[in-house]
N, C-alpha and C positions, 0 to 999 in steps of 0.2 A: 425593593429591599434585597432580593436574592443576589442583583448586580451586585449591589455595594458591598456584599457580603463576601460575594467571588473575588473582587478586587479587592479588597481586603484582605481576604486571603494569599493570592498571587504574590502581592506586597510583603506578606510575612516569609513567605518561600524564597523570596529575592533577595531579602534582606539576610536568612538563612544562608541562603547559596554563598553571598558575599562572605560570611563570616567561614564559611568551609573552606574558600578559595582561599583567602588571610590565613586559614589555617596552613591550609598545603603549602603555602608558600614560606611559613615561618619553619614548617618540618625540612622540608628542603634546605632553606639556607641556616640553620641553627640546630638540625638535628637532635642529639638529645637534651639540649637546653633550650627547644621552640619552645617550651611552657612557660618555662621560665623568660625568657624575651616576650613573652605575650603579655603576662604579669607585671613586668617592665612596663611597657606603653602602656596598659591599663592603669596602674600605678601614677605613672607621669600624668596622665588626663588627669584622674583624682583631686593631684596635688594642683595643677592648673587649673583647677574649677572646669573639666570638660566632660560635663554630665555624661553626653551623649556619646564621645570617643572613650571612656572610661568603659563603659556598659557595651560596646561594641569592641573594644579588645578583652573584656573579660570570657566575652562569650565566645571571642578567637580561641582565648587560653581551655575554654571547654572543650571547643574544638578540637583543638592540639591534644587536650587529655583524651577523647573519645575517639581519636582518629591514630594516632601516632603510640606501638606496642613498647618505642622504646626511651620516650621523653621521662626525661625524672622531673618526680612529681612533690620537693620535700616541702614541709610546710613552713620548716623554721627557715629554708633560702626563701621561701616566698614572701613573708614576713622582714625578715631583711631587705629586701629586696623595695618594698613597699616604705617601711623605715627611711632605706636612705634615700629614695626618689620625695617623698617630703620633707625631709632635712634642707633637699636641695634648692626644693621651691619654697620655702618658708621662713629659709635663711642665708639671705642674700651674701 
């Protein structure tokens, strides 16, 4: 039990660590709008029906939010943002 428990564990901190790295990398190339591009890919999953890429660039975009002092953060582009990326998948 304590195995399965450990690795289990491990497996939540890897999958963590991935989404840090995602992060770092969207602050670098996208600097004050990595939140916003994070939001973007998470969005596009969404609209694609990509449960599991949706929920793994959301938690990039938390990332970005928790890591990065100078990513703007608005809620009405986030929303827009979300809007048109299902506009685009829902109507061809």
């Amino acid at each position: 039990m304590f195995r399965a428990l450990t690795g289990w564990i491990e497996k939540r901190r890897q999958i963590r660590r991935l989404w840090q790295q995602d992060a770092r990398v969207m602050i670098e190339r996208h600097g004050r709008l990595s939140y916003y591009e994070a939001q973007r890919l998470a969005a596009r999953r969404r609209a694609q029906g990509d449960r599991s890429g949706f929920w793994h660039w959301a938690k990039v975009a938390s990332e970005v939010a928790r890591l990065s002092p100078v990513a703007e953060m608005d809620m009405k582009v986030v929303q827009a943002i979300a809007d048109e990326e299902m506009r685009k998948h829902h109507n061809p």
